[in-house]
C-alpha positions as semicolon CSV with decimal commas, in nm:
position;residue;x (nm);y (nm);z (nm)
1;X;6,270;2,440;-9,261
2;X;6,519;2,172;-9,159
3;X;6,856;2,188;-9,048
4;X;7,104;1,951;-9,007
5;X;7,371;2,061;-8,726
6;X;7,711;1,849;-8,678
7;X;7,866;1,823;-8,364
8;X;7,798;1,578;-8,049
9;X;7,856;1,875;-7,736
10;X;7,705;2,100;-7,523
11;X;7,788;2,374;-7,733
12;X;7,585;2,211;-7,996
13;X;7,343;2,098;-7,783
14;X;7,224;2,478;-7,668
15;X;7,273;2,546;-8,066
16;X;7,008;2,312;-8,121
17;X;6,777;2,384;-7,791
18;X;6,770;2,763;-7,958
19;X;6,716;2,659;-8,340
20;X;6,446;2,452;-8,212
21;X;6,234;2,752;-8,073
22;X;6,245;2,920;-8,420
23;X;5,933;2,922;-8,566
24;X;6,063;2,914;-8,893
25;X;6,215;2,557;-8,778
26;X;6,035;2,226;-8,851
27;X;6,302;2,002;-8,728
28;X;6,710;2,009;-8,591
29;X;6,886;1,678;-8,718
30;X;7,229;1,597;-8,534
31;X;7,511;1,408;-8,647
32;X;7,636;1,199;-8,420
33;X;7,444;1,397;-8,150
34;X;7,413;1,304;-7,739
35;X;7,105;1,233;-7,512
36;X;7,001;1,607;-7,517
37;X;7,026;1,615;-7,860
38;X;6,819;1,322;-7,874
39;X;6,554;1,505;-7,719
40;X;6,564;1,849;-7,942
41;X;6,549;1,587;-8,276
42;X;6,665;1,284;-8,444
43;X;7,017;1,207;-8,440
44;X;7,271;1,021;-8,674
45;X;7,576;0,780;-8,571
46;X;7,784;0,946;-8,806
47;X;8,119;1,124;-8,638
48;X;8,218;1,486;-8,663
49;X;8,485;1,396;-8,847
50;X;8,353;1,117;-9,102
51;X;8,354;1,407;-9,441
52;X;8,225;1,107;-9,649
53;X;7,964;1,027;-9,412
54;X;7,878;1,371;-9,358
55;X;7,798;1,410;-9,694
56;X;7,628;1,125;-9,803
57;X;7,391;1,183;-9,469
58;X;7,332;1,556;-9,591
59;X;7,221;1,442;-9,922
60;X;7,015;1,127;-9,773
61;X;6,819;1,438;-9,538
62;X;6,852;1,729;-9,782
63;X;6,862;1,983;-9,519
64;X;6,733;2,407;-9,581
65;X;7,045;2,449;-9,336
66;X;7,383;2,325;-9,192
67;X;7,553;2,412;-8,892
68;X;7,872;2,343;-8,827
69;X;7,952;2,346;-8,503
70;X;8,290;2,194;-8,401
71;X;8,680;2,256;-8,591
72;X;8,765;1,989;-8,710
73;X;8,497;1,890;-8,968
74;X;8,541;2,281;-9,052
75;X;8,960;2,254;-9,122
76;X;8,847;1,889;-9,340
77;X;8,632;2,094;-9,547
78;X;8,328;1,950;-9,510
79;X;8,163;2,316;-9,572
80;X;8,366;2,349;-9,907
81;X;8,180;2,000;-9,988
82;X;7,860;2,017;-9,879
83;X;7,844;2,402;-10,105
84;X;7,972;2,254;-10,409
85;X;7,628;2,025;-10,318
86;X;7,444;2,330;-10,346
87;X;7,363;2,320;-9,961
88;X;7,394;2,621;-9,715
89;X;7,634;2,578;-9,473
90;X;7,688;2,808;-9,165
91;X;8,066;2,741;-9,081
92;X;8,383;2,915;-9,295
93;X;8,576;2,721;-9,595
94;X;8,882;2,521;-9,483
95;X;9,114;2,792;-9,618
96;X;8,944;3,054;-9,382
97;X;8,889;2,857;-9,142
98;X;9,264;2,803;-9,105
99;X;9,292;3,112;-8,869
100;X;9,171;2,835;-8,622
101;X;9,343;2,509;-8,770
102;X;9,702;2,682;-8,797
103;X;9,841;2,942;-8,583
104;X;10,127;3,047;-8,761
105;X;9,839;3,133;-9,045
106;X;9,657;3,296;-8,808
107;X;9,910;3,526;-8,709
108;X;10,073;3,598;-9,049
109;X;9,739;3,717;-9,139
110;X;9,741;3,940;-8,806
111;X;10,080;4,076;-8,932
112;X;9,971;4,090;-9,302
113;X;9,638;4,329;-9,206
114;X;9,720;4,533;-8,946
115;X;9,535;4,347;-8,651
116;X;9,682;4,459;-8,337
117;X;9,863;4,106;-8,154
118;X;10,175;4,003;-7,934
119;X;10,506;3,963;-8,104
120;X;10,579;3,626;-8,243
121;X;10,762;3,339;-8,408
122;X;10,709;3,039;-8,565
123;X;10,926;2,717;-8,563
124;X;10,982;2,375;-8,632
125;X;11,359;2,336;-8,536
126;X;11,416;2,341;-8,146
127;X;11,756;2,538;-8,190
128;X;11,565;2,839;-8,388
129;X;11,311;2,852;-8,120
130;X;11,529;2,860;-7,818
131;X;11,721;3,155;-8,031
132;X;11,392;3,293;-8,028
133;X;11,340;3,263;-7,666
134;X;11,679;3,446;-7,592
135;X;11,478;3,800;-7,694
136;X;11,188;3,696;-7,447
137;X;11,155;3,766;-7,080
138;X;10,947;3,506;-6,870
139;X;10,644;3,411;-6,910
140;X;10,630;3,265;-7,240
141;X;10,336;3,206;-7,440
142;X;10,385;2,848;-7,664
143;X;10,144;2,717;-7,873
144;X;10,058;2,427;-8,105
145;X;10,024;2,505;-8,460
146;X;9,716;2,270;-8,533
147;X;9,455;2,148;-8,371
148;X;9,494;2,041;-8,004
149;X;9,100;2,044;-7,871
150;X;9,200;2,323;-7,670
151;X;9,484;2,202;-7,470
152;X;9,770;2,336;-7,705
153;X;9,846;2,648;-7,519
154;X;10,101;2,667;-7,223
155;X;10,201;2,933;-7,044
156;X;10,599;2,905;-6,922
157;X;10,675;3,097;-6,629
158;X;11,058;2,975;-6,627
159;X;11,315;2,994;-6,940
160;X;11,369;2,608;-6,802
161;X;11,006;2,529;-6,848
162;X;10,993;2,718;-7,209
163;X;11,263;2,506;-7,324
164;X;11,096;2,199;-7,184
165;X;10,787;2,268;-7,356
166;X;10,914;2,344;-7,706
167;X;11,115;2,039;-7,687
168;X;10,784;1,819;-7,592
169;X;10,618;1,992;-7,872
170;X;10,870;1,961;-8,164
171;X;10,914;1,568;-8,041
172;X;10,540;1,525;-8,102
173;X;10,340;1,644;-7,790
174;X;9,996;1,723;-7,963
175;X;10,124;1,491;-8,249
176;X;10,135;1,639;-8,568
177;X;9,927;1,951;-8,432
178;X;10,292;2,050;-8,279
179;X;10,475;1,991;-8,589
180;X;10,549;2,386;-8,602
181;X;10,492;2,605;-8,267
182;X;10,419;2,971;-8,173
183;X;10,592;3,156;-7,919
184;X;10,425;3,472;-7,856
185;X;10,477;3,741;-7,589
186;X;10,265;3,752;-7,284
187;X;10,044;4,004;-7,329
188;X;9,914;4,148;-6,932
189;X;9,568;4,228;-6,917
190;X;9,203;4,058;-6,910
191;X;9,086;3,806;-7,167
192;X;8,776;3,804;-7,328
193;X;8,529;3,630;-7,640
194;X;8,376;3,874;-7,947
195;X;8,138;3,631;-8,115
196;X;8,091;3,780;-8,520
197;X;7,866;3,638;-8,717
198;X;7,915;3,718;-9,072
199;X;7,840;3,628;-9,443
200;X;8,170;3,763;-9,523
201;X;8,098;4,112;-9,538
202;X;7,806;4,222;-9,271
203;X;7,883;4,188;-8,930
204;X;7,661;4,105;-8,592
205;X;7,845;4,130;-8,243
206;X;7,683;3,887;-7,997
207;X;7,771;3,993;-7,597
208;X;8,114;3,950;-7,504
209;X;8,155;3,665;-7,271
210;X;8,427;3,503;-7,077
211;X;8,538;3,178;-6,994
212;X;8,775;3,025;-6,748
213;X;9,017;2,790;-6,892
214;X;9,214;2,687;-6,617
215;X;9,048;2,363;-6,468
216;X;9,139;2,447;-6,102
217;X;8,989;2,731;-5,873
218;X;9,186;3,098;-5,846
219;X;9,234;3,017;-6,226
220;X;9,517;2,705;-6,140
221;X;9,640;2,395;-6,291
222;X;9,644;2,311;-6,667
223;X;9,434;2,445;-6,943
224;X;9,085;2,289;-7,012
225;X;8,849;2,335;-7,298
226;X;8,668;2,550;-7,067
227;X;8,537;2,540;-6,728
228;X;8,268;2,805;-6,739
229;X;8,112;3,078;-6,870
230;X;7,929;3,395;-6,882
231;X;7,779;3,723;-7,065
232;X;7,772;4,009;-7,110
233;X;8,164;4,064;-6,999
234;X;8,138;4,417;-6,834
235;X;8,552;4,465;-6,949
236;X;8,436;4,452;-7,307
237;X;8,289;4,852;-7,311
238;X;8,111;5,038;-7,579
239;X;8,475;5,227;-7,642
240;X;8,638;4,868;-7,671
241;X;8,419;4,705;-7,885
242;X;8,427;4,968;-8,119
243;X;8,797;4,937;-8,181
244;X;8,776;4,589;-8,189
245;X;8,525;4,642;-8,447
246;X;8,760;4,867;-8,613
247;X;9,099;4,747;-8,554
248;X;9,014;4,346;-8,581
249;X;8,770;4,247;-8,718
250;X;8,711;4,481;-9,035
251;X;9,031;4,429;-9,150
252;X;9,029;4,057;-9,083
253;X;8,714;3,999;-9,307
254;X;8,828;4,255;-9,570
255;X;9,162;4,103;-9,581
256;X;9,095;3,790;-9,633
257;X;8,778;3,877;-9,918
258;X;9,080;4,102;-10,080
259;X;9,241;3,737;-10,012
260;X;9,019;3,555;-10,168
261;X;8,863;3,322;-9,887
262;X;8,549;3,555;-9,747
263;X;8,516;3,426;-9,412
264;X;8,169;3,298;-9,366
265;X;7,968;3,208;-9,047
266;X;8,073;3,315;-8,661
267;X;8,435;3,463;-8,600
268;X;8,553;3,397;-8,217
269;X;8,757;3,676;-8,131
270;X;8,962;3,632;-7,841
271;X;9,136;3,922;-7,707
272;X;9,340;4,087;-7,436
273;X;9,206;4,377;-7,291
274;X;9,565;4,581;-7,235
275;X;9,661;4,903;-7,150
276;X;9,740;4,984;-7,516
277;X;9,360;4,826;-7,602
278;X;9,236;4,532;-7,707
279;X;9,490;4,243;-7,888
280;X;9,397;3,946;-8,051
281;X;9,478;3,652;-7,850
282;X;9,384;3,375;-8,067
283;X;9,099;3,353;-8,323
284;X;8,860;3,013;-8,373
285;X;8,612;2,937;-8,668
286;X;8,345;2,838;-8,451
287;X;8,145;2,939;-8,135
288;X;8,263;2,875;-7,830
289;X;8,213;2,594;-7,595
290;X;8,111;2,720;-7,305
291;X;8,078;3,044;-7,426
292;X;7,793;2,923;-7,693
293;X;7,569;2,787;-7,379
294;X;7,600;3,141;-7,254
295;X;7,481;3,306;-7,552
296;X;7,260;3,101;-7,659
297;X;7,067;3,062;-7,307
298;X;7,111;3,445;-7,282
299;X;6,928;3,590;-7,686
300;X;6,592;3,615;-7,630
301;X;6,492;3,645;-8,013
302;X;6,528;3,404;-8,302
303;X;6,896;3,294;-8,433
304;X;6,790;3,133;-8,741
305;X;6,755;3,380;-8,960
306;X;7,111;3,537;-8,877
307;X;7,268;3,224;-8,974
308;X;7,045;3,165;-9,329
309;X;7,165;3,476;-9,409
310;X;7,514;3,455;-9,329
311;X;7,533;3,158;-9,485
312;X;7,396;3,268;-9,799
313;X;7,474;3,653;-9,788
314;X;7,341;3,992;-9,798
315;X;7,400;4,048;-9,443
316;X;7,562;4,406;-9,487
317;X;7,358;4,681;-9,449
318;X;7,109;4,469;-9,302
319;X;7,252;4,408;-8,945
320;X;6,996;4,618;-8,748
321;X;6,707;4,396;-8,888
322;X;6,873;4,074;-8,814
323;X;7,029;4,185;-8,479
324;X;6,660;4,316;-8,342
325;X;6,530;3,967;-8,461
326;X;6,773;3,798;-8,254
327;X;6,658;4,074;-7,944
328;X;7,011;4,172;-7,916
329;X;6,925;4,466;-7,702
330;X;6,733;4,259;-7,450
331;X;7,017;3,994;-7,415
332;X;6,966;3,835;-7,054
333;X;7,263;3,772;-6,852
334;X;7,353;3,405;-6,830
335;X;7,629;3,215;-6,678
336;X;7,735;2,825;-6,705
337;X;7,903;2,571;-6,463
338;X;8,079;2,264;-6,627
339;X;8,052;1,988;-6,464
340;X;8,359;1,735;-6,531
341;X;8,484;1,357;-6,484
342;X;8,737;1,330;-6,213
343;X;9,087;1,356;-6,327
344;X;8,996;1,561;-6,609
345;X;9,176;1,756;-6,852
346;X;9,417;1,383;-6,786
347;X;9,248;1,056;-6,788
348;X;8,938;0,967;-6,670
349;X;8,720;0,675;-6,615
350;X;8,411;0,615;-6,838
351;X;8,059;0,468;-6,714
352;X;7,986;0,625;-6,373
353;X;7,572;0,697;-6,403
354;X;7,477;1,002;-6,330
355;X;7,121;1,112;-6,192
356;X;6,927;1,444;-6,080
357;X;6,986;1,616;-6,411
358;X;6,603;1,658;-6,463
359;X;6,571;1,831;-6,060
360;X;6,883;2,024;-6,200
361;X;6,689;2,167;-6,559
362;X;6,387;2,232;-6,320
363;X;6,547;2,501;-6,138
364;X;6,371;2,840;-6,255
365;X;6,601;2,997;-6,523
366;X;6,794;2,659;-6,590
367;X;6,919;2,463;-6,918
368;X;7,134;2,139;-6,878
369;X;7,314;2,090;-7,206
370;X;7,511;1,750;-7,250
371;X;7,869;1,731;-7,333
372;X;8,008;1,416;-7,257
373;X;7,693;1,188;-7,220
374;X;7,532;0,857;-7,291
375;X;7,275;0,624;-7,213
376;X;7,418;0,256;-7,109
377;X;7,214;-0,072;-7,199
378;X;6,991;0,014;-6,871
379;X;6,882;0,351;-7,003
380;X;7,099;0,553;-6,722
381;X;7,281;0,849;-6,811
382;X;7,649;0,805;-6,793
383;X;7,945;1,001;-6,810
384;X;8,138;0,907;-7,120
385;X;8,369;1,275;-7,169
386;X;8,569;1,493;-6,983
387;X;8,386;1,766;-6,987
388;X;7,985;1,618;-6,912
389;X;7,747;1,843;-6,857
390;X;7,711;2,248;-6,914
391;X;7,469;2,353;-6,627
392;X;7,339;2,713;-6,775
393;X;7,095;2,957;-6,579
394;X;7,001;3,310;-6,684
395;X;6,912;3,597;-6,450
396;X;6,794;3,945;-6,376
397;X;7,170;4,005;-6,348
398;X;7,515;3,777;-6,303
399;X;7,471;3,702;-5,929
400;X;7,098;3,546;-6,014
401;X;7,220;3,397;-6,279
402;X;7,527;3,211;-6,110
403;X;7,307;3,122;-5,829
404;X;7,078;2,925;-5,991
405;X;7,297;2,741;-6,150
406;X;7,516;2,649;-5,871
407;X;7,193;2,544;-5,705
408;X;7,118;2,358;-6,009
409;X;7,484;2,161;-5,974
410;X;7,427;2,109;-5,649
411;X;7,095;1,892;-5,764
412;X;7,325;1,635;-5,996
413;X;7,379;1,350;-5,833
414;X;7,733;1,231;-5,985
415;X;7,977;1,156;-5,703
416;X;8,296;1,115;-5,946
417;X;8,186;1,497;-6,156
418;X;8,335;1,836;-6,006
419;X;8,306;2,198;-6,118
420;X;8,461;2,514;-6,017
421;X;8,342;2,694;-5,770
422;X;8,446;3,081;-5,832
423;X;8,308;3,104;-6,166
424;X;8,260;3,420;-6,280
425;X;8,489;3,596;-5,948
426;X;8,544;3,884;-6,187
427;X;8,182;3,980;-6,165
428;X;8,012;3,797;-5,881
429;X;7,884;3,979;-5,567
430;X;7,797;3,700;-5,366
């Protein structure tokens, strides 16, 4: 079969790299793709968010699959489009997928079905929100409505700094993704990621992972799209995933069937591990990215024919087929260092060439998936993102598994790229 996957990153980059071992797969396209996508199978100049393009590419290729990997062709409805083609699409409708685009729908949702969450507002005038704030204690949890590529979250540890921020946001901060903002309660406790993948109505729980979002060490400085990764998360028991099976997720997909927009493809569940159990934090329509490199890196088995079915159905009742195809159960732990541009999550310069990336994916237990890549008129790989390269390594446990890839960063040869250091502290030993 072929499959056509959208997205240009790393997370689609290990969603490719593990398509492309399927034996039921003949060939991954990519649209627009990066130089490791390049390698896994032909890629098209057409953007993520280019709908029209999108479409009239899928019907040039006439894919057996398509894989949507990033947001915002998801909230444009380019799955919506490409099934009224008749092609199956692994990514939700724009209506479902709006537990990702919009907040505020996100959370009425939460409200409307009984999924445990902090307590919350939602505003678009500044005096309302400050009102708001007046039945808060410090810190304060704000929050862009739309889309922000991950950056759309602050944390206000002063009343001063709350008011600040809702001001920035209501005068056009994220642009029109801050048209309305959250404010939500902090919640105390340990974050983690529940990927589901569903058709709708079956359900298949990849490993929890976690990711650090904070782009400095001792989890510091501003929030990133993610700094690293790993799986399984040992906070995410048997006894908590079973009430997050319970508590979230089943009545988030039978809410919104009842709704009528049956969520289709993977779920990102990202909760807080409190005292009173687990509360959903925020949910996204896609994997996560680094959290994807993780899991991907980590499943032994073959991920194809999870997503056929959930993007075509009759998933339920069939999860213990589908999961033991995948080699759930022998799930190796896997951890992954980002390696960023210099001044990143602010500005950045573009260009710098960047070399020992093959010595890097020839360290025993080692995948280098590209982010933020290119290949200049020379044929050097350059750093053209923030976020550049995902350095992922598996292991007989965490600590082998973060050591290789540390010694696997340490191999890249990019003097304006840094990483953190202490990814993974939760976990790591050494």
């Amino acid at each position: 079969m072929n499959i056509l996957l959208i997205g240009s990153g790393a997370r689609e980059h290990a969603l490719a790299w593990k398509m492309d071992q399927s034996a039921l797969v003949d060939v991954v396209h990519s649209a627009p793709g990066n130089p490791g996508l390049n390698q896994v199978g032909p890629c098209f100049d057409v953007a993520a968010d280019d709908i029209d393009g999108l479409e009239k590419l899928t019907l040039q290729i006439e894919p057996d699959l398509v894989v949507v990997g990033p947001e915002v062709p998801l909230a444009l409805g380019l799955s919506d489009r490409l099934r009224a083609r008749g092609f199956d699409v692994f990514g939700p409708s724009a209506e479902a997928a709006r537990l990702e685009s919009s907040k505020g729908f996100s959370k009425d949702a939460m409200e409307k079905y009984g999924v445990p969450t902090a307590r919350f507002g939602r505003f678009s005038d500044i005096t309302l929100a400050k009102a708001f704030l007046d039945t808060m204690q410090a810190p304060f949890v704000l929050k862009a409505d739309g889309l922000a590529a991950g950056k759309g979250v602050v944390i206000a540890q002063t009343r001063e700094e709350a008011d600040a921020e809702a001001e920035a946001m209501l005068s056009g901060k994220f642009g029109a993704a801050s048209n309305e903002l959250v404010i939500e309660e902090f919640m105390t406790g340990e974050e983690a990621s529940i990927f589901v993948m569903t058709d709708g109505e079956g359900a298949l729980y990849l490993p929890a992972a976690q990711d650090h979002k904070c782009v400095g060490e001792g989890d510091t400085g501003p929030n990133t799209g993610g700094m690293g990764a790993y799986a399984p998360a040992p906070i995410v028991d048997e006894a908590t995933l079973a009430r997050v099976k319970a508590e979230i997720v089943e009545p988030m997909l039978k809410g919104m069937a009842a709704d009528g927009m049956p969520y289709q493809g993977v779920l990102y569940v990202g909760i807080m591990v409190t005292d009173d159990g687990p509360k959903v934090v925020e949910f996204n329509a896609r994997f996560g990215d680094p959290e994807c490199q993780v899991l991907m890196a980590g499943l032994t088995g073959d991920i194809v024919p999870a997503l056929l079915i959930c993007a075509t159905g009759g998933l339920k009742g069939n999860e213990e087929a589908f999961g033991a195809l995948m080699d759930l159960e022998g799930f190796q732990p896997a951890a992954t260092v980002i390696l960023a541009n210099e001044g990143y999550p602010g500005s950045y310069a573009k260009g710098a060439v960047i070399k020992g990336v093959e010595e890097a994916g020839a360290v025993e237990g080692v995948d280098v998936f590209h982010a933020g890549t290119d290949v200049d008129d020379t044929g050097a790989l350059i750093a053209t993102g923030g976020r550049v390269l995902a350095v992922t390594a598996t292991g007989v446990d965490l600590d082998q598994a973060f050591g290789r890839a540390y010694k696997a960063v340490d191999l890249v040869d990019w003097p304006s790229g840094f990483c953190r250091r202490d990814i993974g502290w939760r976990v790591r030993k050494t």
